[in-house]
Wavefront OBJ file of the C-alpha trace (Angstrom):
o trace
v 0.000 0.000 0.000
v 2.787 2.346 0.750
v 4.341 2.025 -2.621
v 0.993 3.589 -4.040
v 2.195 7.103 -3.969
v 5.279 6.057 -5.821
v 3.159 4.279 -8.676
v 0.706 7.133 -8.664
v 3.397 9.175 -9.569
v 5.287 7.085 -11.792
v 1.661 7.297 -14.108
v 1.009 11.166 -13.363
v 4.097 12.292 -14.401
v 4.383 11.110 -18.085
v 0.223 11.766 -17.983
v 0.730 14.634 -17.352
v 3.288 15.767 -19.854
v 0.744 13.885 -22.496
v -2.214 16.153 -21.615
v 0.202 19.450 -21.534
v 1.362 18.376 -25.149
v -1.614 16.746 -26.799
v -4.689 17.539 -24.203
v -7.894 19.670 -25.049
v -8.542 23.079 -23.468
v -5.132 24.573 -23.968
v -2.961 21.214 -23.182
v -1.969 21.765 -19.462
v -5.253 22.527 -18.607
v -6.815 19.356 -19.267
v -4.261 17.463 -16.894
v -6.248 19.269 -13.976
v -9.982 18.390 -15.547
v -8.657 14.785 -16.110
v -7.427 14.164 -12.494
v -10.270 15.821 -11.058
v -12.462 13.458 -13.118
v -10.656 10.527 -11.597
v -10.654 12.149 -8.557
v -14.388 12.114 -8.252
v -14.613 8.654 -9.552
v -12.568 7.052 -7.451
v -14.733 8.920 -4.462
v -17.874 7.570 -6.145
v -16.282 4.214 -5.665
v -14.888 4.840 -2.701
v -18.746 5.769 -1.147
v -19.849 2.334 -2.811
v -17.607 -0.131 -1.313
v -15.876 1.017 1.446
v -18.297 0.644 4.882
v -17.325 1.502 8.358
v -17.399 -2.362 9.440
v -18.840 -5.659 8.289
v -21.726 -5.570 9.979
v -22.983 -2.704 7.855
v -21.618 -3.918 4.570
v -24.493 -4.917 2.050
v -22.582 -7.330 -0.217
v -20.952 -9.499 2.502
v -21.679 -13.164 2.900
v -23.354 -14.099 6.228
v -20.245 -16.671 6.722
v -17.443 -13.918 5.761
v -19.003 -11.758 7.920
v -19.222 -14.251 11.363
v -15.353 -14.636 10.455
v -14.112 -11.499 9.930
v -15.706 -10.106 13.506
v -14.895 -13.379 15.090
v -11.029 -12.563 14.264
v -11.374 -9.198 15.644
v -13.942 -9.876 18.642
v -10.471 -10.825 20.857
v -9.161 -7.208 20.285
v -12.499 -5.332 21.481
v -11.787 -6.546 25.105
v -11.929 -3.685 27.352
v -9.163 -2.503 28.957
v -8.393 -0.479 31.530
v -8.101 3.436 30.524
v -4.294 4.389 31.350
v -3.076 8.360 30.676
v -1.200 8.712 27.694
v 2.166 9.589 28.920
v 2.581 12.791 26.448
v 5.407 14.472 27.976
v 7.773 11.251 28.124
v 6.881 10.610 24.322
v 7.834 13.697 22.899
v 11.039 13.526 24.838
v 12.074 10.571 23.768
v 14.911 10.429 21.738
v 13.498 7.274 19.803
v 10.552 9.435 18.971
v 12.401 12.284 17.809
v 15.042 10.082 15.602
v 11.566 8.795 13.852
v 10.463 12.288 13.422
v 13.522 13.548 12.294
v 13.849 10.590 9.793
v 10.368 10.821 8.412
v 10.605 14.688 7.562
v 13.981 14.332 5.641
v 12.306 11.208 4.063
v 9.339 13.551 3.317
v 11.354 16.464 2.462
v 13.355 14.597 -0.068
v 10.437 13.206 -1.696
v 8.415 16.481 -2.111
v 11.751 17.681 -3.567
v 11.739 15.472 -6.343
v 8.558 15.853 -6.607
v 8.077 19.538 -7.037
v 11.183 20.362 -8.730
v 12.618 17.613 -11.250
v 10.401 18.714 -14.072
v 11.576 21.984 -13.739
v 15.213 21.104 -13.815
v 14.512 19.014 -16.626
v 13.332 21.844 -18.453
v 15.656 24.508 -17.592
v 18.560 22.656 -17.098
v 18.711 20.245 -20.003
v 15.445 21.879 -22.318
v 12.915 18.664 -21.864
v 10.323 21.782 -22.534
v 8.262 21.501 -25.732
v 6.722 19.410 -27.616
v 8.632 15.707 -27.654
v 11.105 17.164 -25.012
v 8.319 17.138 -22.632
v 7.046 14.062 -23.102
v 10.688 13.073 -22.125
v 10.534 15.330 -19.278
v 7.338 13.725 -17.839
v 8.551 10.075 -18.508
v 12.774 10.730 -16.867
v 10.791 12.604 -14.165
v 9.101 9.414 -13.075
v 12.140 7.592 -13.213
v 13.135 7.610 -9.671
v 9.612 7.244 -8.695
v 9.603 4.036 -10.466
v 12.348 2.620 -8.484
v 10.998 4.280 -5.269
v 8.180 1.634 -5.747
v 10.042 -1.401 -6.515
v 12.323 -0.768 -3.378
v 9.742 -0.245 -1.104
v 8.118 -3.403 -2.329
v 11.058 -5.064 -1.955
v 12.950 -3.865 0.775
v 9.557 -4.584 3.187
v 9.933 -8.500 2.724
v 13.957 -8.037 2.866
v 13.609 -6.469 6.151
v 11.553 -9.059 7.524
v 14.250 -11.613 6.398
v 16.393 -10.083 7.844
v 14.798 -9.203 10.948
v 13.548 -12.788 11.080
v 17.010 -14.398 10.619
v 20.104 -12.539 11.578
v 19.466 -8.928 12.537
v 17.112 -7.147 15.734
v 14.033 -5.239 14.789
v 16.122 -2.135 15.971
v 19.683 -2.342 14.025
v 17.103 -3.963 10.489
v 15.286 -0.415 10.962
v 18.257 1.910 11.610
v 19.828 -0.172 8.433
v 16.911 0.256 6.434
v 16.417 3.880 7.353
v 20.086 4.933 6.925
v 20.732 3.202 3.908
v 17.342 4.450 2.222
v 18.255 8.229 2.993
v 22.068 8.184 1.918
v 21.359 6.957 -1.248
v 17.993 8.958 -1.525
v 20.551 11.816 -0.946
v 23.294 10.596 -3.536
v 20.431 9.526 -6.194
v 19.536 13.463 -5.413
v 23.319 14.851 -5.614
v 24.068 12.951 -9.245
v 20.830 14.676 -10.196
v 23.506 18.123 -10.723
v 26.055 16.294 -12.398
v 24.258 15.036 -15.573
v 23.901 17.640 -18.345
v 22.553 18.246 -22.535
v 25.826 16.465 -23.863
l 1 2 3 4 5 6 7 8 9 10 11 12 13 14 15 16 17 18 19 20 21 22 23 24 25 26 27 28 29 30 31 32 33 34 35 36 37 38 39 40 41 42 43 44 45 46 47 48 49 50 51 52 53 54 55 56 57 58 59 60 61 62 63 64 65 66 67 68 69 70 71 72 73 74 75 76 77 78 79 80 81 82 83 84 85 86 87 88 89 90 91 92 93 94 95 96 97 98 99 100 101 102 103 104 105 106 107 108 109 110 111 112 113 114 115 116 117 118 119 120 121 122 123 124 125 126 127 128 129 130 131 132 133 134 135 136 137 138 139 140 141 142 143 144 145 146 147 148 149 150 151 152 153 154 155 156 157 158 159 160 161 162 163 164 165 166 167 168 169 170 171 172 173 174 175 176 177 178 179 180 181 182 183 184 185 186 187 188 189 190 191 192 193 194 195
């Protein structure tokens, strides 16, 4: 599920540049009319088949139904209300290295997100016509392997994890390595050039 935003963008980029070159209403226009279209339409789905439990889903078997809230009957157990400790979490260190990790993860991504095309374009002309088409399709690029290392790199971990490393030095590993080369990938990004 996580590697949806990566795919998402992966298809909206070179969209995108498609609709800007070839679209109705102008060219970029249409990009916005064509994502709000499937925009509503996935909302429209979204208000069909997604229900707030299984007990108020319509299309459920009687049988699916008796074993989906049987699995999940254990975890409705009352429990005792305890205080949520709010001071002690937010100064935790461990807390703080996760939010510190997930903004520069964040940050990185919004990066690339917001600003490749336009390097393509001013840096090495991917502007008109064909060239942004190209511009679009090299801007999903790291997108595209964004998504197959996150799908990978989950079942890796739990090797990993599972076999030969703790849950803490697999996630510091997995975190680390992911934002160095996030940061390299981003660095070699200044070095390429027209010729």
């Amino acid at each position: 599920a996580f590697a949806g935003q990566y795919v998402g963008t992966v298809i909206s980029f070179p969209l995108s540049a498609l609709l800007s070159v070839y679209g109705f209403d102008g060219g970029w226009p249409s990009m916005f009319y064509i994502f709000g279209i499937i925009g509503i339409i996935w909302f429209i789905f979204w208000l069909l088949l997604a229900f707030d439990s299984p007990a108020t889903h319509p299309r459920i078997s009687q049988s699916e139904r008796k074993y989906i809230e049987s699995s999940i009957s254990e975890a409705k157990v009352e429990k005792k209300q305890v205080p949520v400790p709010w001071l002690q979490i937010f100064l935790s260190p461990h807390v703080w290295a996760i939010i510190v990790s997930y903004f520069c993860s964040n940050f990185g991504f919004y990066v690339l997100l917001t600003t490749m095309p336009t390097y393509f374009s001013q840096a090495l002309g991917f502007s008109l016509g064909k060239g942004l088409i190209l511009n679009g399709i090299f801007s999903a690029i790291p997108f595209a392997f964004e998504a197959v290392v996150v799908i990978i790199a989950g079942p890796l971990a739990d090797f990993l994890r599972s076999r030969y490393l703790s849950t803490t030095v697999t996630r510091k590993l997995f975190t680390s390595s992911s934002l160095t080369l996030s940061a390299l990938f981003l660095l070699l990004c200044g070095y390429f050039g027209t010729s």
